[in-house]
MILOMI-343433 format. One record per residue (C-alpha): x, y negated, z negated. Coordinates in Angstrom, 2 decimals, decimal comma. Last residue first. Layout:
# MILOMI-343433
{{X; Y; Z}}
...
This chain:
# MILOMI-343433
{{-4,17; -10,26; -8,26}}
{{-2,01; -11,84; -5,14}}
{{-4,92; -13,63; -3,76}}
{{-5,90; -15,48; -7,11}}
{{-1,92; -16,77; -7,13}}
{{-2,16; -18,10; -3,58}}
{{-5,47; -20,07; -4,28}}
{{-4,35; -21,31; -7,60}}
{{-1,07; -22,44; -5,66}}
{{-3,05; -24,22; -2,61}}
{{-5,73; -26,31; -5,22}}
{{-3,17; -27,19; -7,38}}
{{-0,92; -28,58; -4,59}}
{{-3,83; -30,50; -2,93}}
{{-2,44; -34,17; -3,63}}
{{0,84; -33,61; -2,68}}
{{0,20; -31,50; 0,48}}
{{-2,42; -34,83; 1,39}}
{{0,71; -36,76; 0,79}}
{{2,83; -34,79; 2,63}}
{{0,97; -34,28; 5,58}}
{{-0,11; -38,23; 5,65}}
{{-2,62; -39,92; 4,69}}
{{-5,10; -43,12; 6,46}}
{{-6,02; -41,22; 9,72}}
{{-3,46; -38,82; 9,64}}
{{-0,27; -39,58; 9,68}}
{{2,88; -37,14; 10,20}}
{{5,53; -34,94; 8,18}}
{{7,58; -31,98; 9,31}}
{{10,51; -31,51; 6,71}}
{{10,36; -27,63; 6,65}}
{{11,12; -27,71; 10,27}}
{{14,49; -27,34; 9,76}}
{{14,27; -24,78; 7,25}}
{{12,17; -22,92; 9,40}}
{{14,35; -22,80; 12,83}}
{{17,32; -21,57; 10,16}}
{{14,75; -18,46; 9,39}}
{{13,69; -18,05; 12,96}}
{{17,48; -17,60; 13,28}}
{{17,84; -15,38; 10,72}}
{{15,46; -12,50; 12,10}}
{{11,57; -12,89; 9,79}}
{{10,99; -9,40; 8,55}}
{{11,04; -10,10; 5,53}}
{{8,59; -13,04; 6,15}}
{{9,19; -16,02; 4,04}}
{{8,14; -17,86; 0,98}}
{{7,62; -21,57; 0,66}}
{{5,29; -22,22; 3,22}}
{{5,17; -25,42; 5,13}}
{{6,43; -23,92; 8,63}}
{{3,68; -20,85; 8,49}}
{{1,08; -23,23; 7,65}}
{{1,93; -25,52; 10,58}}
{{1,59; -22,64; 13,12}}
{{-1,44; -20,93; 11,27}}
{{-3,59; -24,53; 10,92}}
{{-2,53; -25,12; 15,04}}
{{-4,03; -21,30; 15,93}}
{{-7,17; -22,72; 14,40}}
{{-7,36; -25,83; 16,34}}
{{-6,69; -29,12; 16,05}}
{{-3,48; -29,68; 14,26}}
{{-1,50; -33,33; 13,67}}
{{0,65; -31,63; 14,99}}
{{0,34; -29,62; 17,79}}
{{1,01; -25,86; 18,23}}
{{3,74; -23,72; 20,43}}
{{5,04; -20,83; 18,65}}
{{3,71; -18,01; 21,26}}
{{3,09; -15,68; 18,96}}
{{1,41; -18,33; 16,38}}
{{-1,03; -18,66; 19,48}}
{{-1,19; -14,75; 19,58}}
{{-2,56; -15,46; 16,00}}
{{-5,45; -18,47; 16,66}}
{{-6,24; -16,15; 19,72}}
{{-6,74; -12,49; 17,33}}
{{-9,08; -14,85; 15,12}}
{{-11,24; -16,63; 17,83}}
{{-11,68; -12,87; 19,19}}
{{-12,71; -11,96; 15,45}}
{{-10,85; -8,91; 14,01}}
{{-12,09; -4,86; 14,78}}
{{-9,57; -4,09; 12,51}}
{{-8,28; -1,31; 15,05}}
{{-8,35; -4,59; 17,45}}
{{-6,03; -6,29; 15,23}}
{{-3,92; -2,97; 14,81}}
{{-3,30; -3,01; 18,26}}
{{-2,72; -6,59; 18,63}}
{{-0,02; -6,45; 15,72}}
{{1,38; -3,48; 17,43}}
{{2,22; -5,58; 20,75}}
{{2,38; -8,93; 19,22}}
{{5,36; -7,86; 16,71}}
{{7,14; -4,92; 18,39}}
{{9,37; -5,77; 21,42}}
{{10,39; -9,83; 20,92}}
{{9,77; -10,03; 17,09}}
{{10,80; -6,67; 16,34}}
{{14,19; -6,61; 18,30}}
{{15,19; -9,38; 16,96}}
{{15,27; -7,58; 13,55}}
{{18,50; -7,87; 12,05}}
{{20,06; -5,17; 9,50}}
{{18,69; -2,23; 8,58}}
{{14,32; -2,10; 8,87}}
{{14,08; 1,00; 10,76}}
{{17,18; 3,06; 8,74}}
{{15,18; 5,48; 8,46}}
{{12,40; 6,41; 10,66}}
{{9,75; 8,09; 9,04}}
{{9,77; 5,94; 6,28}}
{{9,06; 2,97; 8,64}}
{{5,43; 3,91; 9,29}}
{{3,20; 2,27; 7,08}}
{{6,30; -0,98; 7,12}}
{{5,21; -1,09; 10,99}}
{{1,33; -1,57; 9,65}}
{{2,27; -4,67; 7,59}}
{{4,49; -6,40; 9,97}}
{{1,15; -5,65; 12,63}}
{{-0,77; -7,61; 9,86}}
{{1,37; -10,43; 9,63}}
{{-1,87; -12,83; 10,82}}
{{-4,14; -11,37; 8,93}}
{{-4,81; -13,57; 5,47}}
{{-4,22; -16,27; 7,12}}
{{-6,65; -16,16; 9,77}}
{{-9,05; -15,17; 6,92}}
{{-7,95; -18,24; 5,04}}
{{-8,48; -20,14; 8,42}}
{{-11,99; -18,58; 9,20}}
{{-12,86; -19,51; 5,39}}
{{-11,64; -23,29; 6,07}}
{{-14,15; -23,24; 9,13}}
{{-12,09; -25,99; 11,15}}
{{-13,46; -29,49; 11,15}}
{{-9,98; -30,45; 10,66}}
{{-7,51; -32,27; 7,70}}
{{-8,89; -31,51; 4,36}}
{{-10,50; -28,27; 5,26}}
{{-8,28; -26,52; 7,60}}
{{-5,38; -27,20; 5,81}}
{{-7,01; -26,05; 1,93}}
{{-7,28; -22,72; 3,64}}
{{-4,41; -23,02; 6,04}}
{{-2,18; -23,24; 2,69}}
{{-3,85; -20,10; 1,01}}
{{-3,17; -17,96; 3,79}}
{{0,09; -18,59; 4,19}}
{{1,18; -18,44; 1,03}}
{{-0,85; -15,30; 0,59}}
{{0,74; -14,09; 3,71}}
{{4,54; -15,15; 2,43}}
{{3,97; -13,57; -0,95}}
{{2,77; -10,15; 0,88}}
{{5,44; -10,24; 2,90}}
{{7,59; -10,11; 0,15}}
{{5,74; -7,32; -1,69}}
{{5,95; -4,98; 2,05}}
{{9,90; -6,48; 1,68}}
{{10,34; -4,63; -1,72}}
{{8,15; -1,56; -1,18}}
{{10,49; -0,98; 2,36}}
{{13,76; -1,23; -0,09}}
{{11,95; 0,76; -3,09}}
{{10,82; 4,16; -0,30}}
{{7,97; 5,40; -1,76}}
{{5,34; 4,00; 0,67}}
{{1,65; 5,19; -0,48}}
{{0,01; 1,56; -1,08}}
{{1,65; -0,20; 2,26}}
{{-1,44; -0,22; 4,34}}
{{-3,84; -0,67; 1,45}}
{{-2,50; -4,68; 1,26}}
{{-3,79; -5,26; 4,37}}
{{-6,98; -3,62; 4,60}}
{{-7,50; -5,27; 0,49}}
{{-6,94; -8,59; 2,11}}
{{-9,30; -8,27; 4,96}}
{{-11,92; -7,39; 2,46}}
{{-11,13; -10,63; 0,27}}
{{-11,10; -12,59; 3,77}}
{{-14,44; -11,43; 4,74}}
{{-15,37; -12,24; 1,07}}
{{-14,82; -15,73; 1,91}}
{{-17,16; -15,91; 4,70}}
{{-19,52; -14,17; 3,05}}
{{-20,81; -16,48; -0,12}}
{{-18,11; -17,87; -2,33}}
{{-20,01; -18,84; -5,07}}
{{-22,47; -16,11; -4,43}}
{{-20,28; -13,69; -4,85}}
{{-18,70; -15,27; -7,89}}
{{-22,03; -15,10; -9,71}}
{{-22,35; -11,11; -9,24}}
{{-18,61; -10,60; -9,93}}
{{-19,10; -12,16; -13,71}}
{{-17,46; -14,25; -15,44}}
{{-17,18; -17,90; -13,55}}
{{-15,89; -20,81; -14,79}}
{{-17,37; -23,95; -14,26}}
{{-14,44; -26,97; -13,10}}
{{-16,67; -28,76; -10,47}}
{{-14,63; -27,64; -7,40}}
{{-14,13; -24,21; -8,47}}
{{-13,70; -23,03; -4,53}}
{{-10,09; -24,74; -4,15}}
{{-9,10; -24,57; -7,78}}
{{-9,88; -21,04; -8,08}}
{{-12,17; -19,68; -10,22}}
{{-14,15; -17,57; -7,27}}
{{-11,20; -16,80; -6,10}}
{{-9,88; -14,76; -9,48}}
{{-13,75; -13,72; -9,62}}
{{-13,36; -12,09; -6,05}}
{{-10,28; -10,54; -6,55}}
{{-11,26; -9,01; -9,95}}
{{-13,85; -7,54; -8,12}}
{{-12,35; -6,13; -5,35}}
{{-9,71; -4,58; -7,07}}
{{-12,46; -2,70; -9,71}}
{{-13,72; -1,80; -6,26}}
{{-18,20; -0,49; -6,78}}
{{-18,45; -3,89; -8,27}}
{{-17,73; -5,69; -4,35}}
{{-19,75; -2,71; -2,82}}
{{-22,97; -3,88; -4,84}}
{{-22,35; -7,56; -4,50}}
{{-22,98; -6,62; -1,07}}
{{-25,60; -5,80; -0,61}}
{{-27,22; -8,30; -3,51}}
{{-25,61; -10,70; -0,52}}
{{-28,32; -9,20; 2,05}}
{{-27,13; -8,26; 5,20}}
{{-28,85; -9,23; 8,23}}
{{-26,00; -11,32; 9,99}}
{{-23,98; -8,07; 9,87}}
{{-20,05; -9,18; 9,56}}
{{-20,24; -8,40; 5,58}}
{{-21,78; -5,07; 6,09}}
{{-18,64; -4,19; 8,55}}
{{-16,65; -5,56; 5,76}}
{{-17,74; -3,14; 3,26}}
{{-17,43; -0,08; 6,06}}
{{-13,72; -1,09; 6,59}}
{{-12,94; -0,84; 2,75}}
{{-14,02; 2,62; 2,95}}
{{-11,75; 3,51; 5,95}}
{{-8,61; 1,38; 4,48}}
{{-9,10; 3,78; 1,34}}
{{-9,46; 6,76; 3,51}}
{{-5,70; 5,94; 4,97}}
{{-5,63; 4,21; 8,38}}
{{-4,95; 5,49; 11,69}}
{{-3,66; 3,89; 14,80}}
{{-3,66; 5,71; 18,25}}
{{-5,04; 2,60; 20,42}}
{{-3,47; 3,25; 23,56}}
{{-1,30; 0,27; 22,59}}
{{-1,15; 1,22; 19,06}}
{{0,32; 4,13; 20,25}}
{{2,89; 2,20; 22,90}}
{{3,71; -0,26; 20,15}}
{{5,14; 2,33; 17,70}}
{{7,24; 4,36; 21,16}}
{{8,27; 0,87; 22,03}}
{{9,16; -0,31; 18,24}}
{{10,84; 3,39; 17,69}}
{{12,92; 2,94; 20,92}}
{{14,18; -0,39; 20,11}}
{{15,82; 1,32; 16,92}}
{{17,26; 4,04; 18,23}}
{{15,71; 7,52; 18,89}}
């Protein structure tokens, strides 16, 4: 089986919706389908948050984060950090603990390396639609960290499985953005059971085609993706060149521009990305 063959024969089971996830994914599932029930209590779920040591740490590194510590308090415990950041934000922490228990059993150093790259590049991501979203749209900034946070999550899920096929990930990887990438990643995004408004804001990132200055969710992702620093591993060189070309984009809005307002919310972006890779 070549390598084409592998991202049809991936893509046709998550297709058909034959995707399964390791018990840890399966208990981390259950804390964010209490976090998506309007009637759950947040003493709810600060008792699943202390029940992860991961979790926890995760939510207190956010919680002290320049971008949700606006008035400089920090916070020690998990129960005080939850309800700093309140649900929305620990929708995202869940999200991030899926995506990051995909690649905990792989063995393999190469596919370990790039599943840590991509990793960097989503928190990058994620972190820089956050602060985005809020300084320059009336966008949810907790919808676009969760956005974020998600939107590599089929690259995630093919890494799972590439130790059964050696040699998966050699050389370019054309072939995954044009046969693999929206077909698995919108498997595993309705495995996840992710926001409609989510999955769009993604399969507009798909598509590549956003406006500047951004106005909708799928907009924040685009220009996110072209600001940040690190890169998908399993970005093919060409998107790569298309990248550091774009990496100049600049534009006014209202009385600032996108570098100034980058300028001035640096801290804010980098504590954000460091909390998220804890």
């Amino acid at each position: 089986m070549d390598r084409l063959d592998v991202f049809r024969h991936i893509a046709g089971q998550a297709t058909r919706g034959e995707i399964t996830f390791s018990t840890n994914i399966n208990a981390t599932l259950k804390v964010k389908r209490l976090l998506d029930d309007p009637d759950a209590h947040l003493a709810d779920a600060t008792k699943l948050v202390l029940a992860d040591p991961l979790f926890s740490a995760r939510t207190v590194a956010i919680a002290n984060s320049a971008a949700y510590n606006r008035s400089g308090t920090k916070i020690l415990n998990v129960t005080n950090a939850v309800m700093r950041l309140g649900f929305g934000t620990l929708r995202s922490l869940a999200a991030s603990l899926i995506v990051r228990q995909m690649n905990n059993g792989l063995t393999n150093p190469v596919i370990r390396r790039k599943s840590a790259e991509l990793w960097e590049h989503t928190a990058c991501v994620a972190a820089l639609a956050q602060v985005l979203a809020r300084r320059m749209t009336d966008i949810d900034p907790d919808a676009a960290l969760f956005a974020g946070i998600v939107h590599e999550v089929g690259g995630f899920y093919l890494l799972s499985r590439a130790e059964e096929y050696p040699g998966l990930l050699d050389g370019e990887l054309e072939e995954w953005v044009e046969y693999g990438e929206k077909i698995i990643g919108r498997g595993v995004l309705k495995a996840l059971e992710i926001p409609d408004t989510i999955c769009e804001a993604i399969e507009q990132v798909w598509q590549g085609v956003g406006g500047q200055p951004p106005v909708t969710l799928g907009d924040i992702l685009i220009l996110a993706n072209a600001l940040a620093t690190t890169l998908s591993p399993l970005q093919p060189p060409s998107d790569v060149a298309i990248h550091d070309a774009d990496n100049t984009v600049d534009f006014t809005i209202g009385d600032e521009t996108l570098s100034s307002i980058i300028e001035d919310a640096t801290e804010q972006i980098e504590s954000l990305r460091e909390a998220l890779l804890v």
